[in-house]
N, C-alpha and C positions, 0 to 999 in steps of 0.2 A: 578211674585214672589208670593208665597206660605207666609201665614203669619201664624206661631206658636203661641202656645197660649204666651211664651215667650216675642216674639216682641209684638203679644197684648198688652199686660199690659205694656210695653214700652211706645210703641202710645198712650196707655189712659194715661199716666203720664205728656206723653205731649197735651193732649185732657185737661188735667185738668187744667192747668193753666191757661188760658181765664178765667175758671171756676169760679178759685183762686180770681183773679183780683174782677170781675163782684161780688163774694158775699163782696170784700174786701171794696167795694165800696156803697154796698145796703143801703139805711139808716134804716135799720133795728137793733134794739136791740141785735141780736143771729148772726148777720154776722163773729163777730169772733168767735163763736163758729164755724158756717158753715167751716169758716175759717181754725179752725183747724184738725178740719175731713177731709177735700178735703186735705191740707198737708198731714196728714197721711197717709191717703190710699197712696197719692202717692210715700211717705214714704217706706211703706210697699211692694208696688207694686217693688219698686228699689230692695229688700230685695228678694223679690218672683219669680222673673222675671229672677233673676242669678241662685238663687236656682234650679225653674225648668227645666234652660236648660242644665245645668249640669246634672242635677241629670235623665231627658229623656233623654240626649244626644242631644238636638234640638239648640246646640249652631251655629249661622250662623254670616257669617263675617258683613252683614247687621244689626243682632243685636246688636256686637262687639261694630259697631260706635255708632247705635242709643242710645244703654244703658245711656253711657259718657254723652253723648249730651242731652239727655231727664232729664238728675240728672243736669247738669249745666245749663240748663235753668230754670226747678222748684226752683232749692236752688234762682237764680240769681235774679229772677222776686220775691218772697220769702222777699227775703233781701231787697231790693229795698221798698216791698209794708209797710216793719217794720219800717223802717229807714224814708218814707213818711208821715207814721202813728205817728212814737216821733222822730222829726229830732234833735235830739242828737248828739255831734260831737262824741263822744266815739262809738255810734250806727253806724254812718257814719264811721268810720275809719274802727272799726272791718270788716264791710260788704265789705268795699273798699277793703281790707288786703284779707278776702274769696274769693272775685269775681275772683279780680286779680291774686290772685294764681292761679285758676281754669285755667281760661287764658291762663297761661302760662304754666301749666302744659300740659294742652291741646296739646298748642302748639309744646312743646318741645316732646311729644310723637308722635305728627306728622310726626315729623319731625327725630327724632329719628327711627319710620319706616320706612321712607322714606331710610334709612341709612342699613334696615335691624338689627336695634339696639334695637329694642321696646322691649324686652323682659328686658333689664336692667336696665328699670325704671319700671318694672311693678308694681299694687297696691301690698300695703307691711301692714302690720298689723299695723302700725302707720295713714295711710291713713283711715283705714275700726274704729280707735278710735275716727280721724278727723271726719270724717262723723257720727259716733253714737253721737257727743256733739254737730254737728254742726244740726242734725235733728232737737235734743231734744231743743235747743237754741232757733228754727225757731219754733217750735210747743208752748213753751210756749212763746215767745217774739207775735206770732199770736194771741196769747187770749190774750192780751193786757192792764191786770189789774191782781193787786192781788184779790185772793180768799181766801172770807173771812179772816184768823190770817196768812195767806200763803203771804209770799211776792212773790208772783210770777212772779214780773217786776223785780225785784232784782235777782232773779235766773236766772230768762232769759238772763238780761244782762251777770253774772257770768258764765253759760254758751257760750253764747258768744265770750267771752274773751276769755276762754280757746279752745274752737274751734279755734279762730285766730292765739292763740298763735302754737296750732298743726298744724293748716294750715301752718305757715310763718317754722315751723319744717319740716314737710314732704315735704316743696317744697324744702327747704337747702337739704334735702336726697336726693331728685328725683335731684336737680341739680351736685350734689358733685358725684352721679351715672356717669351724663352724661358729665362732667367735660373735661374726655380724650376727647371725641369726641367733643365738643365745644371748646379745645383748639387749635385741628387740623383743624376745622373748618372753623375758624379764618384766 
């Protein structure tokens, strides 16, 4: 298999996380800084990686899955290292609420291709608003303190929330989508 510059940047996305973990951990002073850089790029690389295969034409069914799967393990591992860092039951629940949607979303596209139905839960512009709060949540919930007059743990949180709240939205969409077929299902 031929690997595009595309799936590249996939693979490093999922290269980074070890990354993630290992500076989340350093007892160094700037780890969440590190912290937050190694998330963004990988951020951006999710951003970059769609863009350029569309935009070359270098889209492959191989990238299709890894894309999905390289963003739900970064956010997952992400959430997990925030929620470890201020174990908070409101941190804990939000992250519980993202993870588990993912999950299930996952799942339920699975399995909905499986069916030759995957197109009727495809990402919908409510999912790509989920995802721009739930970055930015993860990127400043990573630097781990306010700066300077900035509450920047208070945003974080508030960011947060409203990713979960979108999250627990576009999974009711994606499921209310695949409803007929889940009721035949059955």
């Amino acid at each position: 298999m031929r690997f595009n510059l595309p799936t590249t940047l996939t693979l490093l996305r999922i290269v980074l996380i070890p990354v993630l973990v290992l500076f989340c951990y350093l007892p160094v002073d700037w780890s969440n800084i590190a912290c937050v850089v190694i998330f963004s790029i990988a951020a951006l690389t999710d951003w970059l990686d769609g863009y350029l295969a569309r935009r070359w034409q270098q889209m492959t069914a191989f990238g299709a899955f890894l894309d999905p799967v390289a963003d739900k393990l970064m956010v997952a591992v992400a959430l997990v290292l925030i929620v470890q860092n201020d174990p908070s039951p409101s941190l804990a629940i939000a992250s519980a609420v993202i993870i588990g949607r993912e999950i299930t979303i996952t799942s339920l596209r699975e399995w909905m291709a499986e069916l030759g139905e995957r197109a009727k839960i495809k990402v919908s512009w409510l999912g790509k608003v989920k995802t721009t709060f739930q970055m930015l949540a993860i990127v400043v919930l990573l630097y781990g303190s306010d700066y300077e007059n900035i509450p920047l743990r208070d945003i974080g949180y508030l960011l947060l929330f409203v990713a979960a709240v979108l999250t627990l939205w576009s999974m009711i969409s994606y499921l209310r989508a695949a409803l007929p077929l889940l009721k035949r299902g059955l």
